[in-house]
C-alpha positions as CSV (number, residue, x, y, z in Angstrom):
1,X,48.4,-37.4,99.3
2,X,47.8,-34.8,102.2
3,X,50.6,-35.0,105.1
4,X,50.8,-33.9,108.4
5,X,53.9,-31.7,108.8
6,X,55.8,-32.3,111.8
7,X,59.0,-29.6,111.5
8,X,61.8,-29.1,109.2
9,X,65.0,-30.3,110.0
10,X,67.5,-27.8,110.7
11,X,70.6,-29.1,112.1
12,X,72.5,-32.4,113.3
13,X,73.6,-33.5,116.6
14,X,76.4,-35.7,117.8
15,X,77.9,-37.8,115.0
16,X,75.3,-40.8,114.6
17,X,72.9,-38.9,112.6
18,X,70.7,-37.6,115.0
19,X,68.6,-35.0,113.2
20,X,67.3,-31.6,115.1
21,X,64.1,-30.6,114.1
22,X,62.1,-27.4,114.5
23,X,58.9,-28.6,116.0
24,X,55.6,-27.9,114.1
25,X,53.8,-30.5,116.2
26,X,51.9,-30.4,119.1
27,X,52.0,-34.3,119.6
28,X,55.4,-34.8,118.9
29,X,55.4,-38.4,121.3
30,X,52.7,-39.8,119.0
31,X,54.6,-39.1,116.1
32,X,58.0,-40.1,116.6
33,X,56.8,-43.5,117.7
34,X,59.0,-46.6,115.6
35,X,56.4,-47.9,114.2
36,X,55.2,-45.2,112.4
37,X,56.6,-44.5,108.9
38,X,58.1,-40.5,108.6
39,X,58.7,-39.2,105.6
40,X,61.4,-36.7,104.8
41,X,60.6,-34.3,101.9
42,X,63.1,-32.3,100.3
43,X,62.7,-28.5,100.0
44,X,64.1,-28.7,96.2
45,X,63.1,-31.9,94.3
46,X,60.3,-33.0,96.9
47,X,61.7,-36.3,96.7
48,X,60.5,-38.3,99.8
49,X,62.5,-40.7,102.1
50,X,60.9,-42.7,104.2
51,X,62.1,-43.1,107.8
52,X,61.6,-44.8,111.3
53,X,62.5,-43.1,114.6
54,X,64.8,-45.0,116.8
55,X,65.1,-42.6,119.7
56,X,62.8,-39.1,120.5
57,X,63.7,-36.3,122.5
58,X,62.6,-32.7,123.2
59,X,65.1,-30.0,123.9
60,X,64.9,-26.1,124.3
61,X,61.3,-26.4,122.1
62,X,63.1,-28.9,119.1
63,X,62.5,-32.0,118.6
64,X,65.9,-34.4,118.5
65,X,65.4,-37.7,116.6
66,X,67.9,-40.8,115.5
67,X,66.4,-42.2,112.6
68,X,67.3,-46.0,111.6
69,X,68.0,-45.0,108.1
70,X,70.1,-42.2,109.0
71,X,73.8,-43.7,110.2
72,X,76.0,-40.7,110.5
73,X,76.8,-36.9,110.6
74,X,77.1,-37.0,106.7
75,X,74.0,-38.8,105.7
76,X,72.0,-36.0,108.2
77,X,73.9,-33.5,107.0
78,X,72.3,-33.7,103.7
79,X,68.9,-33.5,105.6
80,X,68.8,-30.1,106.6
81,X,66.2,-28.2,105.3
82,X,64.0,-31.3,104.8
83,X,60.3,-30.9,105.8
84,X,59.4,-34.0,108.4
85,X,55.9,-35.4,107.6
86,X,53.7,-37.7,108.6
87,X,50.9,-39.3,106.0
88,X,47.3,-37.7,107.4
89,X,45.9,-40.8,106.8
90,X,47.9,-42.8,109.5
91,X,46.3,-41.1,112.4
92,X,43.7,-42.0,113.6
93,X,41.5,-39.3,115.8
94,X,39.5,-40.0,118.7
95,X,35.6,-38.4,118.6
96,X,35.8,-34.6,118.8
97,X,39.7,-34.3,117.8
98,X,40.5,-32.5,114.9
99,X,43.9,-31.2,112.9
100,X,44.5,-27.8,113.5
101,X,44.7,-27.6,109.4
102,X,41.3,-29.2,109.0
103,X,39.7,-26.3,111.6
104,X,41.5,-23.4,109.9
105,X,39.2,-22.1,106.9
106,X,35.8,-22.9,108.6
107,X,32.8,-20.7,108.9
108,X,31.8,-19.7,112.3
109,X,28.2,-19.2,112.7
110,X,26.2,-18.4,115.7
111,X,23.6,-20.8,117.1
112,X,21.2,-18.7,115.2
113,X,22.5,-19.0,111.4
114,X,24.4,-15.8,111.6
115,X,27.9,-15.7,109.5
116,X,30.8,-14.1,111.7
117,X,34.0,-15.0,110.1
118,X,36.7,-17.7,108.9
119,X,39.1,-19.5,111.0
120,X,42.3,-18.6,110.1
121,X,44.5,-20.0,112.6
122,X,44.5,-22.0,115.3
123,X,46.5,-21.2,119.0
124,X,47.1,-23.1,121.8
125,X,47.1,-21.0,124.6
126,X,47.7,-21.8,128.1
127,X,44.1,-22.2,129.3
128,X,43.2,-24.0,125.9
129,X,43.0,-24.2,122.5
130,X,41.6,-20.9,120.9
131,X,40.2,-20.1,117.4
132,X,41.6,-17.2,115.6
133,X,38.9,-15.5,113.4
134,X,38.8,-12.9,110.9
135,X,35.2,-11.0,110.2
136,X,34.6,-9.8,106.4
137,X,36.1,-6.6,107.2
138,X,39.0,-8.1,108.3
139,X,38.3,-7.4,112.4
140,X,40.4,-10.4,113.9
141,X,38.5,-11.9,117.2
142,X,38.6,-15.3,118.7
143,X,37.0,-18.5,119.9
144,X,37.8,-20.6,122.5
145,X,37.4,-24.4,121.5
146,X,35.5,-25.3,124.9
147,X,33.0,-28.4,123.8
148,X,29.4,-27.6,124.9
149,X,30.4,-24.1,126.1
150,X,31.6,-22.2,122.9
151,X,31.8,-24.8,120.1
152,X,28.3,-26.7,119.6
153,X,29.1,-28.6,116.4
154,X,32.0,-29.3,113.9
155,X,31.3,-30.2,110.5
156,X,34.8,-30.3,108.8
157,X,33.0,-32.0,105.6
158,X,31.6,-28.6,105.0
159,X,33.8,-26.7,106.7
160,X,31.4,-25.1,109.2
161,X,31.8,-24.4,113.0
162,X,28.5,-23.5,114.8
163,X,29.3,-21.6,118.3
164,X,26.9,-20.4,120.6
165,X,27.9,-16.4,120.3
166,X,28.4,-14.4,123.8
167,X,28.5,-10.4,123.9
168,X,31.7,-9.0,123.6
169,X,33.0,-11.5,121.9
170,X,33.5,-9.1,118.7
């Protein structure tokens, strides 16, 4: 089963049970929604717990979430360390969205069938979203994921991103 990973749980709050969570999600409001079914995944036996999120807030860059299972400092407590997932399969994308996981290890080829590189992580800047690529002889330069302007066509089936290639770019 592939997950999304949302953060790992790395402290408690207050004496309810309120988790706080190192944020490894850029849609954190879409996740922490109560209908959606979390999973908590321990770091030693992978055992999973599944959980619903009661209340969501974001502070200094965590995430802070009161889970219905989780009724006090105690049972949170025995959370830390816990990675916070999400099943991939229970988000839905809209046309031209993509996980960040699903872009990294893609080809990037130029308009003109030319091999440049692998994704090997993706950034969110500022201005936008930006590829980070790595060339065979491990030169590191990047793409911006502007539709139409950079990025022509995304084929995560076979792992492919076709980009129309500027000068300089390299």
């Amino acid at each position: 089963m592939d997950y999304l990973n949302l953060g790992t749980i790395i402290n408690v709050h207050g004496i309810k049970g309120e988790v706080v969570i190192k944020s490894n999600t850029y849609f954190a409001n879409e996740r922490y929604k109560k209908e959606n079914n979390i999973i908590l995944i321990s770091p030693d036996s992978k055992k999973e717990i599944v959980v619903h999120a009661l209340n969501y807030y974001q502070y200094k860059g965590n995430d802070y979430v009161l889970f219905e299972e989780i009724n006090n400092i105690d049972d949170a407590l025995n959370l830390k360390g816990y990675s916070v997932n999400i099943k991939k399969d229970d988000v839905t994308l809209k046309e031209n969205q993509y996980f960040f996981n699903d872009l990294e290890g893609c080809k990037i080829i130029t308009l003109e069938g030319k091999y440049l590189g692998d994704v090997i992580k993706v950034e969110e800047f500022p201005a936008q979203i930006t590829l980070r690529c790595k060339t065979n002889n491990n030169k590191i330069f990047f793409v911006p994921f502007i539709d139409k302007i950079f990025i022509q066509e995304v084929d995560i089936k076979n792992k492919t991103i076709i980009i129309k290639y500027m000068e300089g770019m390299l």
